[in-house]
C-alpha positions as CSV (number, residue, x, y, z in Angstrom):
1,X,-11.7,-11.2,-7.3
2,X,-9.3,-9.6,-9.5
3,X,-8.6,-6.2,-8.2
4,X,-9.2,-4.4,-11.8
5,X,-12.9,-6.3,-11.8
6,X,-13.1,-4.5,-8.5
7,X,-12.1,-1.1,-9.3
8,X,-14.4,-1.1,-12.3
9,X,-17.3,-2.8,-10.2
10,X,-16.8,0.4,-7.9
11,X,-16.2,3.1,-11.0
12,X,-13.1,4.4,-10.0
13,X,-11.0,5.2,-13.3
14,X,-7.3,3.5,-12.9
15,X,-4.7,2.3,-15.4
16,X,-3.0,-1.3,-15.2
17,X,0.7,-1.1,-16.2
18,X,2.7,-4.1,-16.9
19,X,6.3,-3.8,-15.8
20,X,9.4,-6.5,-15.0
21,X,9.0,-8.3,-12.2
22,X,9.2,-6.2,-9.1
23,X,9.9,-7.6,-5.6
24,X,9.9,-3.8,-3.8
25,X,8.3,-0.9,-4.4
26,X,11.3,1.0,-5.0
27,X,12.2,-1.6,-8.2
28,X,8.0,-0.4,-9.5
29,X,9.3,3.0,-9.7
30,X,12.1,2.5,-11.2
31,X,11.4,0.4,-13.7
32,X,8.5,2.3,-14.7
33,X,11.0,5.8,-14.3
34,X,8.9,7.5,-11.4
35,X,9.9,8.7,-8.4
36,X,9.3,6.4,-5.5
37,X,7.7,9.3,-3.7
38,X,4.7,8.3,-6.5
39,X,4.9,4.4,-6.0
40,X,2.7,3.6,-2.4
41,X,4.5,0.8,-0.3
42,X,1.8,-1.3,0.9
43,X,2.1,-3.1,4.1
44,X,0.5,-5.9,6.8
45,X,-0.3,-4.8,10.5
46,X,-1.2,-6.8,13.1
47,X,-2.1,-4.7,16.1
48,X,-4.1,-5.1,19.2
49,X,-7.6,-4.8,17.2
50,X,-6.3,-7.6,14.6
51,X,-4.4,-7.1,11.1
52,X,-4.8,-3.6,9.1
53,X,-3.0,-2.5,5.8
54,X,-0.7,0.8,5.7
55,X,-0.5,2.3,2.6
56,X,2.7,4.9,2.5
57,X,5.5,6.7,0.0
58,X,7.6,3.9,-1.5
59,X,10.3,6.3,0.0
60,X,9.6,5.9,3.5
61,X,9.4,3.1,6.2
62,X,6.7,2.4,8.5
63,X,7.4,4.6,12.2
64,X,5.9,1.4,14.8
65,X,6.5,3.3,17.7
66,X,4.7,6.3,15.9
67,X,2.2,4.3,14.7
68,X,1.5,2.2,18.5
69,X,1.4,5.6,20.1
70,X,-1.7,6.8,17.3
71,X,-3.5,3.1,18.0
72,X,-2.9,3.0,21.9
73,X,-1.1,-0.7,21.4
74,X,1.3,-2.7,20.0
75,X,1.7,-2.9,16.2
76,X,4.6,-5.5,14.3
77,X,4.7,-5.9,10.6
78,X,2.8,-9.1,9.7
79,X,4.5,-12.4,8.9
80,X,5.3,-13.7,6.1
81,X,2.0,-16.1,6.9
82,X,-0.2,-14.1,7.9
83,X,0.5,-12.3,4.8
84,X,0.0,-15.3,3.1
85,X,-3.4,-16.4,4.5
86,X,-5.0,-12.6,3.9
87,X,-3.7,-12.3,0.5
88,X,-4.1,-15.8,-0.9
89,X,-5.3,-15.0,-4.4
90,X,-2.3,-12.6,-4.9
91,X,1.6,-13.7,-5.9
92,X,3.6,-14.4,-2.4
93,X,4.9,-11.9,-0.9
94,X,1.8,-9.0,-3.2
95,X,0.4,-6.5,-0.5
96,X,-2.5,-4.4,-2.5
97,X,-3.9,-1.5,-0.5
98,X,-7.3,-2.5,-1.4
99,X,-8.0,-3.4,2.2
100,X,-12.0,-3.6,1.8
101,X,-11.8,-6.1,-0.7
102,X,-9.9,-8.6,1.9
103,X,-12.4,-7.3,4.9
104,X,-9.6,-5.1,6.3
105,X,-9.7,-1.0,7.6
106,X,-6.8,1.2,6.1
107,X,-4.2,3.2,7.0
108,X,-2.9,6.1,4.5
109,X,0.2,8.3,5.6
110,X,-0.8,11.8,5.4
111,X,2.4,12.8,4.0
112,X,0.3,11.5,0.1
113,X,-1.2,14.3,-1.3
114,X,-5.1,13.7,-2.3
115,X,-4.4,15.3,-5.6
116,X,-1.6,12.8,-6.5
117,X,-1.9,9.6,-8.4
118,X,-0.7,6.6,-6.6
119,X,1.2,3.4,-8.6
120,X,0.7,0.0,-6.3
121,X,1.3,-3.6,-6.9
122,X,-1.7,-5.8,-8.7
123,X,-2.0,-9.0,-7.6
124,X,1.1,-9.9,-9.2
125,X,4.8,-8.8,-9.1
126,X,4.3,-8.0,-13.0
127,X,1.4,-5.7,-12.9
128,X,0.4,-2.1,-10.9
129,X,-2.4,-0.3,-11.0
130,X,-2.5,3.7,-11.3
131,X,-5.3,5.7,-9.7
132,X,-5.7,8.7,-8.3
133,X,-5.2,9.2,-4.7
134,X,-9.0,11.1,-4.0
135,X,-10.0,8.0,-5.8
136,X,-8.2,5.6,-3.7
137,X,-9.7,7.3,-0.4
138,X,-13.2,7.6,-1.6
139,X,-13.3,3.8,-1.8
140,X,-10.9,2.5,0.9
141,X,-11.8,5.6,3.3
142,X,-8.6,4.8,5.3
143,X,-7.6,6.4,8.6
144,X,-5.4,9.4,7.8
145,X,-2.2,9.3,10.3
146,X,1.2,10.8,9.8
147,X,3.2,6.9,10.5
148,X,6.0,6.9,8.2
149,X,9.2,8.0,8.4
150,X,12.8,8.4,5.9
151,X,14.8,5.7,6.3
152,X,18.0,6.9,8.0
153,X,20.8,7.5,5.6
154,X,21.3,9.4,1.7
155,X,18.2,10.7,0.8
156,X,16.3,8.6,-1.9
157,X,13.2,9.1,-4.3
């Protein structure tokens, strides 16, 4: 299902952009001249209970060690495979946060603000969707956990 049928199937009011192709999140924002801290980096789990999605800040990293401690068990990022098997109507290497629609539970870093619209990849490296972030958590209802850090190093947005 395209994930623009889906949003309108569940009424939540978005906007589709259409931008150069963009392989990270940090390239979305800025070719479409945001700051990263509005683009959400969406990534692949696997932990002990099975895969799960982490949405986060474009600007920030996923903490595993924090993120073990919070799930009592191991978590790695997911391989380039797995990725591939969950997401297999998408573009390789497209991670949407849409967890429910590909049967999976949700992480979202507390560090987004509920009131703050959040730009994320379509299904393709050429389109993102913008929605607001109360929006976003009314349909996914994702866990809330603080998991993501600053990358070491000169500070980005």
């Amino acid at each position: 299902m395209r994930i623009a049928d889906y949003l309108t199937e569940q009424d939540i009011a978005f906007e589709s952009l259409l931008l150069p192709p963009a392989f990270t999140a940090q390239k979305r924002a800025k070719y479409l001249s945001v700051p990263g801290s509005q683009v959400a980096k969406c990534v692949l789990l696997r932990t002990r209970g099975g895969l799960m999605l982490a949405v986060l800040p474009a600007t920030h990293q996923v903490d595993e060690a924090a993120l073990a401690a919070a799930l009592h068990g191991p978590v790695r990022l997911a391989t380039e495979e797995e990725m591939a098997s969950v997401f297999h109507d998408c573009e390789w290497g497209v991670v949407p946060p849409l967890g429910r629609l590909y049967g999976l539970p949700s992480l979202l870093d507390e560090a987004i603000d509920p009131d703050a619209f959040l730009i994320f990849e379509g299904q393709t490296h050429v389109e993102a969707i913008r929605l607001r972030c109360r929006d976003f958590e009314r349909l996914e209802k994702p866990r809330r956990l603080r998991f993501a850090r600053r990358p070491e190093g000169p500070a980005r947005d």
